[in-house]
KOLZARO-758649 format. One line per field, with one value per residue (C-alpha): z, x, y; residue in one letter. Coordinates in pm, whole numbers, plus 32768, in hexadecimal, padded with zeros to 4 digits. Each point is the difference from the previous one (the first is absolute). Layout:
residues N
up <- Z, ...
east <- X, ...
north <- Y, ...
rest <- a, ...
***
This chain:
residues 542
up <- 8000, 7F93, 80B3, 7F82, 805E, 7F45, 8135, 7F56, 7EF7, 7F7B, 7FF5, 7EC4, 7EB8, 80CA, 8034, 8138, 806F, 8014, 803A, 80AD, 8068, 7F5F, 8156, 8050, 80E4, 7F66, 8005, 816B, 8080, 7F20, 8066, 8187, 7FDC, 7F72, 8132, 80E2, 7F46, 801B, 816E, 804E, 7F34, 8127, 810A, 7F7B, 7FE1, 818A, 804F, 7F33, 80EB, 815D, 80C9, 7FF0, 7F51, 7F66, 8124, 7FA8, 800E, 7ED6, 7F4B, 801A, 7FA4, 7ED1, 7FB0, 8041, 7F1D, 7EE8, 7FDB, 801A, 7EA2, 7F55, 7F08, 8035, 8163, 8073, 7F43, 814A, 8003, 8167, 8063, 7F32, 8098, 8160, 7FB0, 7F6F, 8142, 80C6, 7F3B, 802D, 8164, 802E, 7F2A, 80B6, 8138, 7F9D, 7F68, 8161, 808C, 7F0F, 803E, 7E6F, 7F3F, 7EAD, 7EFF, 7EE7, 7FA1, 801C, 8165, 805C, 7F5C, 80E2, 7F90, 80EA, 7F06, 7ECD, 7EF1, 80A2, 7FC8, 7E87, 7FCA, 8083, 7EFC, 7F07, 804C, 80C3, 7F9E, 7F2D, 7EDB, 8083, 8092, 7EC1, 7EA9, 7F7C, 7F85, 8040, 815A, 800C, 7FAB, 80FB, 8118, 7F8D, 7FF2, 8162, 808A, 7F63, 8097, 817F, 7FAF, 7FA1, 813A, 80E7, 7FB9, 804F, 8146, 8061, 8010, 80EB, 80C4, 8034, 8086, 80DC, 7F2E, 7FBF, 7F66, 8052, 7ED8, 7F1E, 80D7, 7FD8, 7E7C, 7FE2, 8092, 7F19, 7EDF, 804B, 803A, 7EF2, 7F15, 804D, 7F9B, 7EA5, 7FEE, 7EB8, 7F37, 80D9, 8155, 7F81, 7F60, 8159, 8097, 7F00, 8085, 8127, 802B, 7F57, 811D, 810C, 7F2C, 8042, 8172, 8009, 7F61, 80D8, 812D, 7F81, 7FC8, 8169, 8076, 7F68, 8023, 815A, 8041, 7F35, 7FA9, 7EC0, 7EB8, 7FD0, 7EAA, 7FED, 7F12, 8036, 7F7F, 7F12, 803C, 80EE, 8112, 8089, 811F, 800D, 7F9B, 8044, 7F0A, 806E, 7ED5, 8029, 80A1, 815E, 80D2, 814D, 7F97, 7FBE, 80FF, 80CD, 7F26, 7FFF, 8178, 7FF7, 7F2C, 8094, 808D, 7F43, 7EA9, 7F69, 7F0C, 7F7D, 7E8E, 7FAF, 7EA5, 7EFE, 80E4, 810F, 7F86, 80AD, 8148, 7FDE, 7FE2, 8189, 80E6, 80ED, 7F1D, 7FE8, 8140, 7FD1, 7F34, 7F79, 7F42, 7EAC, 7F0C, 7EE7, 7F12, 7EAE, 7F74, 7FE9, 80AC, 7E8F, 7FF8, 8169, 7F8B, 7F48, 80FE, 8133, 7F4D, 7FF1, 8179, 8083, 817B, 80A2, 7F6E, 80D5, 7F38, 80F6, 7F07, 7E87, 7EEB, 7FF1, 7EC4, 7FE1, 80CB, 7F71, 80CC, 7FEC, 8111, 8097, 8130, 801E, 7FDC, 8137, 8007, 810C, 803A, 7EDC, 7F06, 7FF4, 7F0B, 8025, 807B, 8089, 8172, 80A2, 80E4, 8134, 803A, 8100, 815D, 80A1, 805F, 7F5F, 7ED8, 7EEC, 801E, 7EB9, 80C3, 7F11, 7EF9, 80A3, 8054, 7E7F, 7F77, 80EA, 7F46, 7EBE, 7EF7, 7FBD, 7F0C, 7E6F, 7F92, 7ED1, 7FE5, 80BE, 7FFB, 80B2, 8015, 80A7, 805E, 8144, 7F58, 80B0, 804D, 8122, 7F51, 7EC1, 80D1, 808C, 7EB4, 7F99, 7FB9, 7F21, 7F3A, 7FCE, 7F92, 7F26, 7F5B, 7FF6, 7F49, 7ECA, 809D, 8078, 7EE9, 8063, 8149, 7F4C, 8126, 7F90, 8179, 800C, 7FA2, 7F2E, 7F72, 7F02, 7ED8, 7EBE, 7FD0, 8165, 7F28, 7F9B, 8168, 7FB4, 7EC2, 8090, 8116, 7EE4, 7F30, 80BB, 7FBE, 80ED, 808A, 80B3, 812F, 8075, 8137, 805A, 8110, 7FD8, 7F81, 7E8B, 8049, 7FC0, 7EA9, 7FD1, 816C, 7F9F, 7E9A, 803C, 7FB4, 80B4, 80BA, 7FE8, 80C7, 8123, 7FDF, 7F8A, 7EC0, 80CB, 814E, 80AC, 813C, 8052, 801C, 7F09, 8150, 7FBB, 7F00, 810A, 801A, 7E6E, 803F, 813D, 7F1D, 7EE5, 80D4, 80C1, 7EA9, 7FB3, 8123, 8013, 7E5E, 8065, 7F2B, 801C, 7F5F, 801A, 7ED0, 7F7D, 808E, 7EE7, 8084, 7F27, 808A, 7F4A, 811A, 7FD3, 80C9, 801B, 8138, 80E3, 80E6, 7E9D, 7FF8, 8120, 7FDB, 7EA2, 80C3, 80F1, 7EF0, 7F7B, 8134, 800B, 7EBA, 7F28, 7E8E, 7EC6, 80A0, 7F09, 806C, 7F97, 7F58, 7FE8, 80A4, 80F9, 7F5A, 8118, 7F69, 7F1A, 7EB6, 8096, 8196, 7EF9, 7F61, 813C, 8076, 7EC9, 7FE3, 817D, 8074, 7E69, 8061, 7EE5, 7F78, 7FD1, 7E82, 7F5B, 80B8, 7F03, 7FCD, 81A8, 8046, 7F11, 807D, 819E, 7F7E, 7F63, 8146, 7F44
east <- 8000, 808B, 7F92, 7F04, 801C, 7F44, 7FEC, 811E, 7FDE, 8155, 7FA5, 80CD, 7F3A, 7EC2, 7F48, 80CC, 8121, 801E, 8198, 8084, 7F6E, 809B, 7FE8, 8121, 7F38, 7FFE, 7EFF, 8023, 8003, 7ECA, 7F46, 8065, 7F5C, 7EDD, 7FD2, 800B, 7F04, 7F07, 8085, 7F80, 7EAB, 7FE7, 8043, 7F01, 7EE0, 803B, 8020, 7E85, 7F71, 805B, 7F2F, 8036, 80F2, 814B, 80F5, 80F5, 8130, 7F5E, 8016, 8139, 8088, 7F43, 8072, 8176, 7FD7, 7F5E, 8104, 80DA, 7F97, 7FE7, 810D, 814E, 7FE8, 806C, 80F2, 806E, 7F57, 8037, 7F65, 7ED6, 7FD0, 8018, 7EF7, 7F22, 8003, 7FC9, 7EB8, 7F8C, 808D, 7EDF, 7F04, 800B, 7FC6, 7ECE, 7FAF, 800E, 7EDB, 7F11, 7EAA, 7FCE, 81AA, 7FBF, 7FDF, 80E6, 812E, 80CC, 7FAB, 8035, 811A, 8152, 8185, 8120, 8143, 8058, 7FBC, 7EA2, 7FC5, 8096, 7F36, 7EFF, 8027, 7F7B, 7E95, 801A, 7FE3, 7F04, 8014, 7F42, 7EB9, 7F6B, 7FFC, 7F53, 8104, 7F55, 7FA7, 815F, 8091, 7F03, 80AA, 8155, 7F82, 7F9F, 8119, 8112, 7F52, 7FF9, 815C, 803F, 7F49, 80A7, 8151, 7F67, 7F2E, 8172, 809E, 7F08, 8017, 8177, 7FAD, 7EDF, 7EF7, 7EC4, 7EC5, 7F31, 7F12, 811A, 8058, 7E6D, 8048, 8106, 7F33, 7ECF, 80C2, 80EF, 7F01, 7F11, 811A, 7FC0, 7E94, 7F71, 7F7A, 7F32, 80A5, 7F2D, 804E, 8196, 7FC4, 7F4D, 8115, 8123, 7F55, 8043, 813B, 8023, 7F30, 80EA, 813C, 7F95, 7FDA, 816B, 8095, 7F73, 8063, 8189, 7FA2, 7FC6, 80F1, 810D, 7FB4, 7FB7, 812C, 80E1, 7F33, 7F6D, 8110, 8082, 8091, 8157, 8138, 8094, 818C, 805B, 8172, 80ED, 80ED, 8140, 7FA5, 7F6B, 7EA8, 7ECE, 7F01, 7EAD, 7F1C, 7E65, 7EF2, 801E, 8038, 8020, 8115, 80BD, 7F9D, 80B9, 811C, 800C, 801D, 8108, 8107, 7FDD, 8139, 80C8, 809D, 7F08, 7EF9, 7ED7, 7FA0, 7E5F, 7FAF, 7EF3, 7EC0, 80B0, 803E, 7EDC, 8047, 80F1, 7EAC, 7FC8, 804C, 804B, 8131, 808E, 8096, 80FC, 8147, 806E, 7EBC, 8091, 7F76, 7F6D, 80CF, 7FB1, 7E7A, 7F1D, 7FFE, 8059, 8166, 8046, 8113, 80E4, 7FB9, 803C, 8140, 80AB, 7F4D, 80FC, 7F94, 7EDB, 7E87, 7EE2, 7E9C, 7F09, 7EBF, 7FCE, 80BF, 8110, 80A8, 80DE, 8143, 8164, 8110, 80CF, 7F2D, 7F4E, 80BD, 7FD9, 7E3F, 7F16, 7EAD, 7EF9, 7E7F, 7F35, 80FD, 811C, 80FE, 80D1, 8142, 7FD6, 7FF6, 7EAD, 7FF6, 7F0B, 7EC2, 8003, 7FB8, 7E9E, 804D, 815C, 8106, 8076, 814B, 80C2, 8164, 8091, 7FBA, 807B, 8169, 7FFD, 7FE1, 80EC, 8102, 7F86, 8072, 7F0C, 7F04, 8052, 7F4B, 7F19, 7F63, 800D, 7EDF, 7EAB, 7E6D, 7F0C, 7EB7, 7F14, 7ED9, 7F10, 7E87, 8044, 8103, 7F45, 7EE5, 80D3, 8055, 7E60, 7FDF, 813B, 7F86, 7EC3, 806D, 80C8, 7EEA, 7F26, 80ED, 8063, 8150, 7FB2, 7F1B, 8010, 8098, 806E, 801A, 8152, 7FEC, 805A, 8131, 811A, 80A6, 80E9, 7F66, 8041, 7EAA, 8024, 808A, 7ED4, 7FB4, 814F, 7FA4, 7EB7, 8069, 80F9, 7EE1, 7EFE, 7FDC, 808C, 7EBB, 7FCC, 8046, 8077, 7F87, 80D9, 800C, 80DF, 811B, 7F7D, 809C, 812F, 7FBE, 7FD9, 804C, 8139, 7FB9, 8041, 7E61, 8031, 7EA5, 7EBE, 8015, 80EF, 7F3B, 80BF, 7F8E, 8058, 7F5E, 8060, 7EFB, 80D9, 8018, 7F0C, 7F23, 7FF3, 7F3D, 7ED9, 80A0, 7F72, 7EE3, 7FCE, 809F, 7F05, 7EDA, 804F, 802A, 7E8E, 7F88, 80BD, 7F93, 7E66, 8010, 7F27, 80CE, 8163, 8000, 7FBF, 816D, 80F3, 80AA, 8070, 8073, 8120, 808A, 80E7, 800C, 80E7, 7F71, 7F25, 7FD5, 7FEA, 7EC0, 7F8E, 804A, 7F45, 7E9E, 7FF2, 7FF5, 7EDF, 7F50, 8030, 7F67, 8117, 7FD0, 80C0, 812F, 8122, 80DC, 810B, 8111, 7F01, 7ED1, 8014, 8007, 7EFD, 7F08, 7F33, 7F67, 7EAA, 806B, 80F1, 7EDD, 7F45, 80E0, 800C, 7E72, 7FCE, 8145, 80BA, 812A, 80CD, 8175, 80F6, 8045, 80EE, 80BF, 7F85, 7E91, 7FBD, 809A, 7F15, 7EFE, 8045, 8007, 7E93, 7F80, 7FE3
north <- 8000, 8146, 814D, 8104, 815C, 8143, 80E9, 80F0, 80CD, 7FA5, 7E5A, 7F56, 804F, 80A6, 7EB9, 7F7D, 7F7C, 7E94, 7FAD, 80F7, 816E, 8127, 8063, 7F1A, 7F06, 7E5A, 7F28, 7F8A, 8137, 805F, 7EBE, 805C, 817D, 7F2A, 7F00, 813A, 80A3, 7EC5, 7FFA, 8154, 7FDA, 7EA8, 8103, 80C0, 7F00, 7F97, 818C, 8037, 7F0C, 808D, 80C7, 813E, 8101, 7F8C, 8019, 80B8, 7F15, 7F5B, 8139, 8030, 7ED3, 7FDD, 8155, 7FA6, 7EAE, 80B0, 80C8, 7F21, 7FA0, 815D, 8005, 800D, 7FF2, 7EA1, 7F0F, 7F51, 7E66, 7FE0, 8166, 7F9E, 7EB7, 8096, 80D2, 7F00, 7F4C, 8114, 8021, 7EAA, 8026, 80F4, 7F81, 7ED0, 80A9, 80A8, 7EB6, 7F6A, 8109, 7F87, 7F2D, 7F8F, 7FFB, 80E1, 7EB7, 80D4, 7F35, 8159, 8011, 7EA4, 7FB0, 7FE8, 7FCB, 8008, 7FE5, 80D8, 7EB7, 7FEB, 816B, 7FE1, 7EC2, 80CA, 813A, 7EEE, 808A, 814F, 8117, 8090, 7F5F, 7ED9, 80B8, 8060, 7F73, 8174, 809D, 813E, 7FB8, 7FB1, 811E, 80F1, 7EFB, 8076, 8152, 7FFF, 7F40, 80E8, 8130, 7F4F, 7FA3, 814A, 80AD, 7F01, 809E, 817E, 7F79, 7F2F, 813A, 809F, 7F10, 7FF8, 818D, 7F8F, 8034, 7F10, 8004, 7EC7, 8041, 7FC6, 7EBA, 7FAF, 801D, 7F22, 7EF7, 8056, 7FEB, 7EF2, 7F1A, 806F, 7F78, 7EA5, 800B, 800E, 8153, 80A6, 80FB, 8120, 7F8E, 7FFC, 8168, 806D, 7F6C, 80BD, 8140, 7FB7, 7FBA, 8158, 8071, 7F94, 8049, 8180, 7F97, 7F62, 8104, 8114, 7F3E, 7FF6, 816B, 804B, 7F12, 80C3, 8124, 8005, 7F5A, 80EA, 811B, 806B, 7FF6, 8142, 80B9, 7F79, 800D, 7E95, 7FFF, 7EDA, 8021, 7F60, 8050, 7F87, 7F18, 7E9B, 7FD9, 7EFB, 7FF7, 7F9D, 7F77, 7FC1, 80AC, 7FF8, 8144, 7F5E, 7F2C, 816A, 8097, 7ED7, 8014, 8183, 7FE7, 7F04, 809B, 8147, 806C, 7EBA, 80E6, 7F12, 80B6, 7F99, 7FFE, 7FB2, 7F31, 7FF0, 7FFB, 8060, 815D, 80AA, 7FD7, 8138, 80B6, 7F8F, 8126, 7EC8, 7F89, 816C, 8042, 7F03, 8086, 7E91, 7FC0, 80E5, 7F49, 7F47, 7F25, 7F2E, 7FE6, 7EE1, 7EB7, 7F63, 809F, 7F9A, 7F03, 80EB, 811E, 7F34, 7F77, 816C, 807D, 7F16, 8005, 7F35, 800B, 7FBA, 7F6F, 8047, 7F84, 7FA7, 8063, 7ED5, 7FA9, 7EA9, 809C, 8000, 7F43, 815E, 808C, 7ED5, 8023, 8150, 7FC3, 8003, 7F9C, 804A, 7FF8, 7F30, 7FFA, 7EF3, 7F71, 7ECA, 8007, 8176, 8061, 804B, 810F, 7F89, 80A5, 80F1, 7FA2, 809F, 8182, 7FD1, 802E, 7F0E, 7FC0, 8098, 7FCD, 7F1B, 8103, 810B, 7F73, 7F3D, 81A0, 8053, 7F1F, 8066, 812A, 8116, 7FDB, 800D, 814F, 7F9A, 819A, 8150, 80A8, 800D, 7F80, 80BC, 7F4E, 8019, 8081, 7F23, 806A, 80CE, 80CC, 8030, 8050, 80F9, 807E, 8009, 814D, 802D, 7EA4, 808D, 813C, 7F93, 7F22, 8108, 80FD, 7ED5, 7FF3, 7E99, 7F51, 7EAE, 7F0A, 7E9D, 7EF3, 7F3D, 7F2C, 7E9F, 7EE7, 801C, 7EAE, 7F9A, 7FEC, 80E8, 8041, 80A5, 815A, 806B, 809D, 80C6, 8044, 80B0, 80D1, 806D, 803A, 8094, 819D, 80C8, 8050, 7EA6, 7F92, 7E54, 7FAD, 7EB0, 7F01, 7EAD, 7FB4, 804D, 8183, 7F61, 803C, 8147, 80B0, 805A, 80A9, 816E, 806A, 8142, 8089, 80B3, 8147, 7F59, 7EBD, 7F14, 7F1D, 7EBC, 7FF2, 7EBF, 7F9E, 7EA8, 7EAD, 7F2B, 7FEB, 816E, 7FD0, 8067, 815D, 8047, 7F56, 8110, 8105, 7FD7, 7FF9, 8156, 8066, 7F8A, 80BE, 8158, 802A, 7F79, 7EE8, 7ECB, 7F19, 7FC1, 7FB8, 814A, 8088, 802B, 7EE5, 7EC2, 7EB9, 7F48, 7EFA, 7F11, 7EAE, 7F05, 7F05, 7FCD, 814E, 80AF, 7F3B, 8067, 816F, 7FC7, 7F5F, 8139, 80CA, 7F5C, 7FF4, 817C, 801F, 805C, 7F79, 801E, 7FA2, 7F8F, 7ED0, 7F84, 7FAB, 7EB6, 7F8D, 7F3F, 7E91, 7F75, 80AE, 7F41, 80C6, 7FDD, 809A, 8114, 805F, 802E, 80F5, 80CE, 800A, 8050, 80CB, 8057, 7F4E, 7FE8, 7FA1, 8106, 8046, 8107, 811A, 80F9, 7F5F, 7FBE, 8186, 8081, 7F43, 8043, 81B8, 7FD7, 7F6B, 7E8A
rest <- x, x, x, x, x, x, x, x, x, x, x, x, x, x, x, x, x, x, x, x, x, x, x, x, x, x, x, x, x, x, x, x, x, x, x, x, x, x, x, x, x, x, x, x, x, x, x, x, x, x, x, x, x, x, x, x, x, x, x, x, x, x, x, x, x, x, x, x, x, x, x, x, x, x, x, x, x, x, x, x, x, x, x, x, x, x, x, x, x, x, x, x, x, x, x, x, x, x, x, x, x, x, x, x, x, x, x, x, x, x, x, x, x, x, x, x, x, x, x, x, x, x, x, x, x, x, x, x, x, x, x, x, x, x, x, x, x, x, x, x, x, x, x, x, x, x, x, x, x, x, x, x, x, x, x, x, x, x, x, x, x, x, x, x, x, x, x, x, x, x, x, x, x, x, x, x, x, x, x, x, x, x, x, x, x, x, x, x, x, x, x, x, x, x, x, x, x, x, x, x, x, x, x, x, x, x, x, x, x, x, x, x, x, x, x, x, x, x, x, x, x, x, x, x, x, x, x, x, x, x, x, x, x, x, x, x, x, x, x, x, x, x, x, x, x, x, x, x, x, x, x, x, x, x, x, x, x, x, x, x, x, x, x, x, x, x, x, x, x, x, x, x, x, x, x, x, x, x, x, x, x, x, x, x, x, x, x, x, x, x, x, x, x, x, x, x, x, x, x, x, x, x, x, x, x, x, x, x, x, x, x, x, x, x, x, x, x, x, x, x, x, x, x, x, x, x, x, x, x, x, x, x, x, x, x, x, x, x, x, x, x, x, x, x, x, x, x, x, x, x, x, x, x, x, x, x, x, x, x, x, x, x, x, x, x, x, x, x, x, x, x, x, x, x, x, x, x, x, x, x, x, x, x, x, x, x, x, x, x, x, x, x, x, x, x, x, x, x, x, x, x, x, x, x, x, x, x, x, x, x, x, x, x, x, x, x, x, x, x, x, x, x, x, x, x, x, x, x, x, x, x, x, x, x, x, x, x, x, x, x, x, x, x, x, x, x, x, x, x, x, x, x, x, x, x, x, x, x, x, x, x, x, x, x, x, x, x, x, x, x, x, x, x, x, x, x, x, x, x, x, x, x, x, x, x, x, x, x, x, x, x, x, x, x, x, x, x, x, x, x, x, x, x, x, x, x, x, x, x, x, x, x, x, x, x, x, x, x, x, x, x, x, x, x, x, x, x, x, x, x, x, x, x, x, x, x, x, x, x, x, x, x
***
């Protein structure tokens, strides 16, 4: 049996891959993220049939083996394994409390060693619940946007944060998987998921930003300086904050990449003189840009590629995300720190970083500072200076066919503003687009999870210019997604009534042509298609 995966947009040849992920992950390690996704959909089932609400432990977990699955987050067999009997662990518990045992092979079956689980990824999964191909693909639909909101409500959690609706959700879903369902129920269902994606997002909103303030207008240098560096990688602020705290004082500074480039918009983050800056781009040129940074990297989430044995024993991982043959940096004990000591004395015996550029980003134009900013936005509408706001927000990738979102910031008139969120800014937040009256033509709200910050933006918008429809704004919607939180960011956005969104560079490839035409008749999603034709287009309002 070989492995299936289509939950990336990059998959070999858009129909799946079915050897070896582009991602970087084999088959066993495919067929592993499988078991623990049938695992979880068990510990749903027994959680639906407790009394009660979902306790929260529950939540979590499912949250934390979800994303353990997102891509390019966990390459390690042994990590993944652990965490698949963790799940049963707990499933089998709840299992325990119950008068009448759920009857559904995915909740009853158990597995102790790793050949049981991979004999076991012979039928999990949801390949084998229905033979519809359409129902099929609304079951992908909704998984990939849990999987996706797993990874935003994770990181709340690691600040404190919970919302046990979301944890109610998971079950709901989860379990609602394992049943044959009609095409409406699964579409109810889509929405949502969409539904609580908004909720998810708002709650890593407030988690953030009441732990480190709201994101601030801030020029971010690209270049280098002359002592050892760490580089942390990923998504998760808490991790720097430990780190930050650690290397203070050591001659050790600290250098964000790819998504982690916002957290320089933290007032938090500021106060400390060692955090001065952010080197490389996207996750997909990690390998040569972690080759020349020369000092220790940290991956705190997602965002893996297959690492290169000239830095592999300079890589950390921590949190979710794992790769084999790379230290793991324990979770933090209750009301403590992680403990980044072996990176810190590694950079000490390290040279400074290689300087790739010397220049600078500046981003931190979340909601509350374009809020801020309201009245000279709206002025600037009002007088023609501003025409139109094109939302560029979600994943870059390596694909060619990734230059067209270049190729239209290049080409959008001056009079246009990108509103970005993701890693896609990588491809055109450091073109030299100048600004619109002191606003600049790139205004960067975040991380991809920041995707809620344009969502916010765009519906103060709505109210402050008395429209009843957001629709109506001159704002255009041309996202690019690459995995699974892209999915979700793309269901909230339907569930807040956005339509004619273009997607791309492709369609997702779990969409069948009857669930793709769906969402063009009800919501206009449709593909991207020439720079020239789709800028056009976005400037007429189409």
């Amino acid at each position: 049996m070989g492995m299936y995966c289509n939950q990336c947009q990059e998959s070999v040849h858009g129909s799946g891959c079915i050897v070896r992920g582009v991602c970087g992950k084999d088959d066993m390690t495919a067929k592993l993220q499988d078991v623990l996704v049938y695992a979880t959909e068990g510990l749903a089932l027994a959680a639906e049939q407790q009394q009660g609400s979902v306790s929260r432990n529950v939540g979590q977990l499912i949250s934390e083996s979800l994303f353990v699955t997102v891509t390019n987050t966990n390459f390690d067999e042994d990590a993944i394994v652990a965490q698949i009997r963790k799940t049963l662990a707990l499933r089998d518990e709840l299992k325990a409390t119950l008068a009448v045992q759920p009857d559904h092979d995915v909740a009853c079956w158990t597995g102790s060693s790793k050949d049981e689980f991979l004999a076991k990824a012979e039928t999990s999964g949801l390949e084998s619940l229905s033979e519809n191909e359409d129902l099929q693909s609304l079951k992908s639909l909704v998984l990939f946007g849990i999987k996706g909101l797993a990874a935003y409500t994770d990181h709340a959690a690691v600040l404190g944060y919970h919302d046990d609706e979301i944890y109610a959700f998971y079950v709901k879903g989860l379990a609602a998987l394992t049943k044959e369902l009609t095409a409406d129920e699964l579409t109810a269902l889509v929405l949502e998921t969409g539904g609580v994606a908004v909720k998810a997002m708002a709650l890593l909103d407030k988690a953030n930003t009441e732990t480190y303030g709201q994101p601030e207008i801030t020029t971010v240098k690209t270049g280098v300086g002359k002592n050892p560096g760490i580089l942390i990688s990923g998504h998760d602020l808490r991790d720097l904050e430990d780190l930050l705290k650690q290397t203070e004082g050591t001659g050790v500074d600290v250098y964000t990449h790819c998504e982690m480039l916002p957290a320089h918009y933290y007032p938090a983050f500021k106060k400390y003189s060692h955090f001065v800056g952010n080197y490389g781009g996207s996750w997909w040129s990690q390998d040569r840009e972690f080759e020349t940074f020369n000092g220790p990297i940290l991956m705190t989430t997602n965002c893996i590629v297959p690492v290169r044995e000239s830095y592999r024993n300079r890589m950390f991982t921590t949190g979710m995300a794992g790769y084999p043959g790379l230290k793991h940096i324990a979770a933090r004990p209750e009301g403590g720190q992680k403990d980044f000591s072996a990176l810190v004395e590694l950079a000490k015996s390290c040279p400074a970083p290689k300087e790739l550029e010397n220049g600078t980003i500046t981003g931190g134009f979340a909601h509350n500072q374009v809020i801020a900013l309201a009245d000279k936005v709206v002025a600037a509408v009002k007088s023609g200076a501003i025409k139109r706001f094109v939302v560029m927000a979600g994943c870059d990738g390596r694909h060619k066919s990734r230059q067209y979102y270049t190729d239209v910031a290049a080409a959008l008139p001056d009079n246009t503003v990108i509103l970005t969120a993701g890693c896609a800014k990588y491809r055109y937040n450091k073109l030299e687009l100048g600004d619109i009256g002191g606003i600049p033509r790139v205004l960067d709200a975040g991380q991809c999870n920041d995707s809620y910050s344009l969502a916010v933006i765009a519906l103060k918008l709505k109210e402050v210019f008395e429209l009843d429809d957001i629709n109506d704004l001159p704002i255009s919607f041309d996202i690019a997604w690459y995995e699974q939180k892209a999915v979700t960011v793309l269901l909230a956005l339907l569930f807040l009534g956005v339509k004619g969104i273009r997607l791309g560079p492709t369609l997702p490839e779990f969409l069948t042509p009857n669930v793709a035409a769906v969402l063009v008749e009800k919501f206009g999603i449709k593909p991207i298609g020439t720079v020239a034709a789709d800028v056009e287009a976005m400037m007429a309002g189409a």
